[in-house]
N, C-alpha and C positions, 0 to 999 in steps of 0.2 A: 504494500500500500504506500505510494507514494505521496510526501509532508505536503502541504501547502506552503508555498513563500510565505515567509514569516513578513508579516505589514507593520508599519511602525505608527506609533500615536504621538502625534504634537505634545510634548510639552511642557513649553514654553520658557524653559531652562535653558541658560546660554553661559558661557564661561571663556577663559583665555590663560592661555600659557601665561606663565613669569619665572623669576630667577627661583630655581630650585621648589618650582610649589605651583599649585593653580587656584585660579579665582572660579567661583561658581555664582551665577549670579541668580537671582529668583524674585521677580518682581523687584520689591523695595529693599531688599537687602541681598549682601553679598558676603560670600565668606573667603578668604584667603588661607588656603593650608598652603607649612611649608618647610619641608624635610631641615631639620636642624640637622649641626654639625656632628651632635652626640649621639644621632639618630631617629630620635622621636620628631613625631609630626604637631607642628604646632599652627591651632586653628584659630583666627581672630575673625571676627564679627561686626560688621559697618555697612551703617546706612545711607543709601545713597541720598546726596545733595539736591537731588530735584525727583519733583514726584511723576514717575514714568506713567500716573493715567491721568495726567494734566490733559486739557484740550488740546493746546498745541501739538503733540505728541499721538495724538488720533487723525490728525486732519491725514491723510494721502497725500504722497509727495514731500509736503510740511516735514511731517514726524523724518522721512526720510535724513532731511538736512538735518533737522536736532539731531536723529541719532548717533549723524558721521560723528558729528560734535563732539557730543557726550561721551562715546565712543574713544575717540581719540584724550579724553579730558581726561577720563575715567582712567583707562588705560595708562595713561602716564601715572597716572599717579598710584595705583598700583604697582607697578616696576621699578619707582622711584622707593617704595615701603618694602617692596621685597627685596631691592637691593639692600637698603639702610638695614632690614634685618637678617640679612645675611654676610653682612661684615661685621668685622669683631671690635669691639669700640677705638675709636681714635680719635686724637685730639685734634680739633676742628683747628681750620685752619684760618689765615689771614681774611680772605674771600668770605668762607664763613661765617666770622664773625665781624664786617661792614655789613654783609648782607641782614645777618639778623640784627646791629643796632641802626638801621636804620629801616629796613621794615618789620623787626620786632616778630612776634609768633606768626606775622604773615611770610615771613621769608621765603618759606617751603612751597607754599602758595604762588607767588611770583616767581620763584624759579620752574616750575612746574608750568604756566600760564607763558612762559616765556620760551620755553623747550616745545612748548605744542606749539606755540607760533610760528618758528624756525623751523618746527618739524614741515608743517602745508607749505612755508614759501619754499625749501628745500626739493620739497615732493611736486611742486606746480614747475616749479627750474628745472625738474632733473624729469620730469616725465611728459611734459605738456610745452614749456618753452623753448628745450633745447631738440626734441623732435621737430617742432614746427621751422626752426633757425634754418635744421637740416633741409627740409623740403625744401624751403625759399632757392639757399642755396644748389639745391637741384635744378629749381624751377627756374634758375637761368639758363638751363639747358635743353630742358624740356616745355616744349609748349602743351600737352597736353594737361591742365588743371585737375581732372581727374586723375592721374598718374603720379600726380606731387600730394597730394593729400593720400594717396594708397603709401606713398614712400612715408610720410609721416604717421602714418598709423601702423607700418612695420616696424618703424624707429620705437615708434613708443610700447609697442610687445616686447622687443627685442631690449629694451632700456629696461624693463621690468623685471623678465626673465632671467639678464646679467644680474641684476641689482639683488634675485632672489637667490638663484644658485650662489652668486657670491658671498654672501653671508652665512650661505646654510656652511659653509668650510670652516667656519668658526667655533673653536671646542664650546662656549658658551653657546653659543646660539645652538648646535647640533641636540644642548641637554635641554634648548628652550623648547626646542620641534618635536624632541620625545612627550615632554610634557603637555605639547599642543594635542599631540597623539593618545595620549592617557585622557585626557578632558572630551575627545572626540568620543573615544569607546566609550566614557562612561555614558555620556548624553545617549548614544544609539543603545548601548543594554539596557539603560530605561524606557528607554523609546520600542524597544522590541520587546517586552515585556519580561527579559531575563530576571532574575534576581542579581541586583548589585552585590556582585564579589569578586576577588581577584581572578578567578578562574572561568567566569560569566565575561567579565570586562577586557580579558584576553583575545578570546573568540570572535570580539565583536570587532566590525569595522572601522578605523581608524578615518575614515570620510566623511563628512557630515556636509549636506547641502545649505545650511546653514550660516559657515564658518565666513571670518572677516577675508579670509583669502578669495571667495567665490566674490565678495562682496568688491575685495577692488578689481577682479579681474573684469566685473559686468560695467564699473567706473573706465576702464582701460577701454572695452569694446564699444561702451553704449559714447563715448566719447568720439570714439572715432568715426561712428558711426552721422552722428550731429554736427562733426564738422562738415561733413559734406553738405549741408545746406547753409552753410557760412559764405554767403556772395560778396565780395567788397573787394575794391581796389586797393583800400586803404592799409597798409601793413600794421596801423598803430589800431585801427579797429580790429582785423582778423585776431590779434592779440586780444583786445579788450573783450571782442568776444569770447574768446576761449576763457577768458577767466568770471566771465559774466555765467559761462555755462553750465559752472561747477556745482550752482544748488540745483540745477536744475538735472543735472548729470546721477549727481548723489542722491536726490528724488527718485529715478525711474529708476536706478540699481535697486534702491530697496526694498520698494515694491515690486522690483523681480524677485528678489532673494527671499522676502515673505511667504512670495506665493511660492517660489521652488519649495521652501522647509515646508508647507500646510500642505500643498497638493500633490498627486502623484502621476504623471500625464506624460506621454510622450514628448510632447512636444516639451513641457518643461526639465526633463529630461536630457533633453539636446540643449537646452540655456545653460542647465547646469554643469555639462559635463568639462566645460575647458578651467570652470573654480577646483571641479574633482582631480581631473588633472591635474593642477597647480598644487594641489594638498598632498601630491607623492612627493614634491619638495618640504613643501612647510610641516606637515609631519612626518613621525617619523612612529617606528614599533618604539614603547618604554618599554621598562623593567619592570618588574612587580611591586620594588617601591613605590617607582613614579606609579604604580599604580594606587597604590594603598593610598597616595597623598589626596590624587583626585577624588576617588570616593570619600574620603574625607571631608572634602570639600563640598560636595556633591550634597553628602546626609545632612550636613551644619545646614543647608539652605533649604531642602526640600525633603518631603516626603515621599520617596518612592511607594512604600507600601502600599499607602492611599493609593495616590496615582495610579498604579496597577490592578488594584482591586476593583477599582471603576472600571478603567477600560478593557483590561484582559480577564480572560477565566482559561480555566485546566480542562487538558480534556487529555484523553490516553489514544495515544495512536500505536498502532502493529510496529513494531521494527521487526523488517524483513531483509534477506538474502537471496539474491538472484545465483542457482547453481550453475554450474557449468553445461547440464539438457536445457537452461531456459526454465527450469523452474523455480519457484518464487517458494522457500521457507519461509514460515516466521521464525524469530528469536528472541520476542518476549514481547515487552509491552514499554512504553516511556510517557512519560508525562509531562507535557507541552503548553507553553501560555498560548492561547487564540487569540486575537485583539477583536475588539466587537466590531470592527470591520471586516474583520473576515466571515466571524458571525453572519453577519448582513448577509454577505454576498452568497452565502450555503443556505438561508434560508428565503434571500429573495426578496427579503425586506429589507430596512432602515431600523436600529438599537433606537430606541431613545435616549445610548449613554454615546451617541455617536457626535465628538467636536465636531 
């Protein structure tokens, strides 16, 4: 008797790599675990600065631009708490301490605010102005308009690409992408209704359609894609535009990237696959620590149980053996989550526990 493809259920848990530990994040609160030096795993508890069911935050497109925002806000500052807790105390230095007498307990704040700033002008120079510089330069060669705007939207795959394999070379960065990997499994073993544990969390797929890397790769495409209706003679506008385009960019990525994680469709499918792609770089297989650290992380913010017991239930299926005449044994029995989607779909109806 042949399984049915295990289906997965939304929900609604998101997380992200950091130095030596992950973030789990769930609605209003997020937890940080993060493998100490002596061994143990140590879990801290914070609530986020802005409230994620504000209105702005609902609107289409809107939420999209906050989120890159928050997103990027968030994340700094995260990485900035896991690094600081992952060094061993030192005395602060010159820089240090102007910075704190003169913005006092906001120092960490403005430095933080100042690092995301440099981080977008860095990333708009290094992916969006120096492709485009490129084409120009082409485009004194080439008269066709459409063949300089195709040459800048390979520059800017190819600008990406470098910029991401290059980093994964990095002993640091190599243990960030394991950790990216450990946060991906666990979200998909509750997503497939497994029991969260090391040997559940193993099994499971290290891809998630979700993840921030699908999210810049549809920024990268959906980019390229809008400049081709960019008309202008003007060099100082074709620029202006491209930076004018950027909420509007970040918008239509993430209302892609919501519908890829909720829906399951062929065609989104095909949207998702160059982010899944890109996530054989950005993650990587962890170890069973880094696995311990995420589910860690994971249980501090949410309740899988719950969540499982709503959407999935048990059922016993035949495990069988095909012989070598073509005939089909059985060899016992195993017990298997169903998601009430699959439900649905055997008896032809709609659960009314169906997101």
């Amino acid at each position: 008797m042949a399984k049915k493809k295990r289906k997965s259920v939304y929900s609604g848990i998101g997380g992200q790599a950091v130095l030596e530990g992950v973030m789990m994040k769930n609605k209003e609160e997020y937890a940080v675990a993060l493998r100490k030096a002596d061994g143990n795993i140590d879990v801290s508890m914070h609530k986020l600065a802005y409230n994620p069911e504000s209105i702005p935050r609902k609107i289409p497109f809107v939420r999209g631009v906050i989120a890159f925002i928050d997103s990027l806000s968030l994340g700094m500052d995260i990485l900035t708490f896991s690094a600081t807790e992952a060094e061993e105390e030192e005395e602060p230095t010159a820089g240090d301490r102007l910075l704190e007498k003169i913005f006092g307990s906001k120092a960490e704040a403005v430095v933080t605010g100042f690092t995301v700033l440099m981080s977008l002008v860095i990333a708009i120079l290094l992916f969006m102005i120096l492709p485009y510089f490129v084409s120009e330069l082409a485009g004194k060669y080439l008269k066709d308009q459409t063949l300089v705007l195709l040459i800048e939207g390979v520059m800017r795959i190819a600008v990406f690409l470098i910029y991401v394999a290059s980093i994964a070379l990095m002993k640091d960065i190599k243990r960030l992408y394991m950790y990216h990997g450990a946060e991906h499994k666990c979200i998909n073993c509750i997503e497939s209704g497994r029991t969260l544990n090391v040997k559940n969390v193993r099994r499971s797929s290290r891809f998630h359609k979700r993840c921030g890397t699908s999210f810049l790769i549809f920024i990268v495409l959906i980019g390229i894609v809008l400049c081709f209706f960019i008309k202008t003679d003007s060099r100082l506008m074709r620029i202006a535009y491209r930076l004018l385009l950027i909420p509007v960019i970040a918008g239509i990525s993430y209302e892609l990237l919501r519908l890829a994680g909720r829906k399951d469709s062929f065609l989104l499918s095909i949207i998702s696959a160059p982010g899944l792609w890109m996530q054989r770089i950005t993650t990587k297989e962890p170890d069973d620590d880094m696995i311990e650290v995420a589910i860690a992380a994971t249980e501090a913010v949410f309740d899988w149980e719950t969540f499982q017991k709503k959407h999935f239930k048990s059922r016993v299926v035949k495990k069988t053996r095909k012989e070598p005449d073509g005939s089909i044994v059985e060899t016992g029995d195993e017990t298997v989550e169903i998601s009430v989607l699959d439900i649905d779909e055997m008896m032809g109806g709609q659960s009314d526990d169906t997101p």
